[in-house]
C-alpha positions in Angstrom: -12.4 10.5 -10.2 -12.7 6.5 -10.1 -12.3 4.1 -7.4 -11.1 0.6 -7.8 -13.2 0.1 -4.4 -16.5 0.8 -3.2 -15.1 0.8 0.9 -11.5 1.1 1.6 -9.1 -2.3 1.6 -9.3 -3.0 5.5 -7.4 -5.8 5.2 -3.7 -3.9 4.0 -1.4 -2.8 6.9 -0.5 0.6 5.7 0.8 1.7 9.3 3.4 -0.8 8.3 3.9 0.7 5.2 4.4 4.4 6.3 6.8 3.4 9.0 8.8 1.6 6.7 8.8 4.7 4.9 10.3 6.7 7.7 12.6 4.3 8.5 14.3 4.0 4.7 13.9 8.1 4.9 11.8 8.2 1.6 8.9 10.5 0.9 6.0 9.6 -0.6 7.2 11.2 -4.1 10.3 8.7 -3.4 8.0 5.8 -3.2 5.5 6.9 -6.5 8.6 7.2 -8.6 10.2 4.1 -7.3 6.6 2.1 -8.1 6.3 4.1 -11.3 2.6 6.3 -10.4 2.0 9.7 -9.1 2.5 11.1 -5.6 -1.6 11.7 -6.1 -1.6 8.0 -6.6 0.2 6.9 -3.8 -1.9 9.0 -1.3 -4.9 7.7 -2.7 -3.7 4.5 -2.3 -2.5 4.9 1.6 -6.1 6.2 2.0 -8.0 3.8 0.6 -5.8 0.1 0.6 -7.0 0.0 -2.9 -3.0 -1.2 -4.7 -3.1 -3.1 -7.5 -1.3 -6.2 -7.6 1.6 -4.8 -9.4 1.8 -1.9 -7.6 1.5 -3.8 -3.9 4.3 -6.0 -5.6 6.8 -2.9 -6.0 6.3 -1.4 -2.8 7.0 -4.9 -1.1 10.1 -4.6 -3.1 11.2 -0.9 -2.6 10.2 -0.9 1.2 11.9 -4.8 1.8 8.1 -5.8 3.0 6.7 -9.2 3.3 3.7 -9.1 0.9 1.3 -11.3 3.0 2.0 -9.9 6.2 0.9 -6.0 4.5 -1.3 -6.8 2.4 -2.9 -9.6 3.7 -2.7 -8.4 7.3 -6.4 -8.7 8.5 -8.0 -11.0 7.0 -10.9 -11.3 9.6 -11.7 -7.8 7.9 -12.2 -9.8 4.5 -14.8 -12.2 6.0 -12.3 -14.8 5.7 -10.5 -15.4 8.4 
């Protein structure tokens, strides 16, 4: 299987995502179909902070998320910051 990352994205605040998540009462299949990907897809993605734009775009939108403040939540684990 491929990875779009060699090390998991620390910098994306997925606590943030998955309580969201519970607070809107939507599963993760609820989520893949709203963003348009697998539930597979999704979980790999909770795992590993490795969204693509698009996709970290549509779950800002589904969830009512700020994009900066999820993904973009540590930078200082980025070496920028």
């Amino acid at each position: 299987m491929a990875r779009y990352c060699s090390n998991p994205n620390q910098m994306v605040d997925t606590p943030r995502i998955r309580s969201r998540l519970t607070e809107k009462h939507m599963t993760l299949p609820d989520l893949a179909d709203a963003i348009g990907v697998s539930r597979h897809t999704v979980m790999n993605r909770l795992a590993n902070g490795d969204w693509s734009v698009l996709e970290a775009y549509r779950v800002c939108k589904v969830l009512d998320l700020d994009f900066t403040a999820v993904f973009f939540a540590h930078p200082e684990n980025a070496g920028v910051a």
